[in-house]
Structure formats: C-alpha cells, structure tokens
N, C-alpha and C positions, 0 to 999 in steps of 0.2 A: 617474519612477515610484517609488514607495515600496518600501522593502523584502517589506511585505505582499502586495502585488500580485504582487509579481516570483518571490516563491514560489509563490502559487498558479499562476501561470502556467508554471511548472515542471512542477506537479503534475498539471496538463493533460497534458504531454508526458509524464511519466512512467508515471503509472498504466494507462493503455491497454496495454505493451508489459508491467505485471507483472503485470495481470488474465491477460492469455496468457499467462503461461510458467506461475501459477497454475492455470488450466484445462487448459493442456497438462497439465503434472506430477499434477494430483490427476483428471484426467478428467470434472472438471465445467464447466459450461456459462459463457461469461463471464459470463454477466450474475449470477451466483450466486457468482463467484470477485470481480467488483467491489463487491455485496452485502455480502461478508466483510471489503472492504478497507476500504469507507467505516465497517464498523461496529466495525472494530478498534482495541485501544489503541496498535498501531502507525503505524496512520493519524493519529490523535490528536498523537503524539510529531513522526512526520513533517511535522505541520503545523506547527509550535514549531521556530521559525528558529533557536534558541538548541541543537537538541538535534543540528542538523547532520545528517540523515539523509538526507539526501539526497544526502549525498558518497557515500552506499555505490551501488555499481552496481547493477540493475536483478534482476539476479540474486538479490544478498543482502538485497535486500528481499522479495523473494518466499520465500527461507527463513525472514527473518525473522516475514512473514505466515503462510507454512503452520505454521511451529512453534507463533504463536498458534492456530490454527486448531484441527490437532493437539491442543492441548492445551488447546480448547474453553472459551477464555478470552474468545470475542469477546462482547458483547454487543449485544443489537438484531436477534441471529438467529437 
C-alpha cells in the first residue's frame, strides 16, 4: 500500500472521534463540526504526509480546528 493511501486511511479513523469532541466542545451538530474540518486549512496540512499531523493526538487536533474556527479562517463555510 502506498504511502498516500495509508494516510488517508488514517484519516478515516481519525476524523470521526475529532468531529465529536468538536461538537461536544463547541455544541454543534457533527455534521456542521465535519463541514468545518473538511473545509479547513488544517485539514489541508493534515492531508500533507510531510507536515506530520497526524502524530498530534485527537485532542490537539480538535484545538487546533476550533482555533481555526474561532478565528474564522475556514473557507468553503
């Protein structure tokens, strides 16, 4: 399996469990908290094997989402 695949398939597993801690924490609905994540430039970075983001736990990704959020930088929403 290629490198490429093997992230994405990460990101499968990951994203689900930060859309909820996202909707937990900011009280909105998942499908509005996975909305923000796919149209984020952290999602972007996260995608890019090179930027490593994906070593951060599940947690500090979702900080790192809502800070984008927060600070109404996403695009696409």
């Amino acid at each position: 399996m290629n490198n490429n695949k093997t992230l994405e398939n990460m990101l499968w597993i990951f994203i689900p469990n930060i859309a909820k801690i996202i909707s937990n924490r900011k009280g909105i609905s998942l499908k509005k908290a996975n909305q923000f994540i796919y149209n984020s430039n952290i999602y972007k970075k996260l995608e890019d094997k090179n930027s490593k983001m994906w070593y951060y736990s599940d947690e500090i990704l979702a900080d790192f989402f809502i800070n984008e959020y927060e600070k109404n930088e996403l695009y696409g929403v």
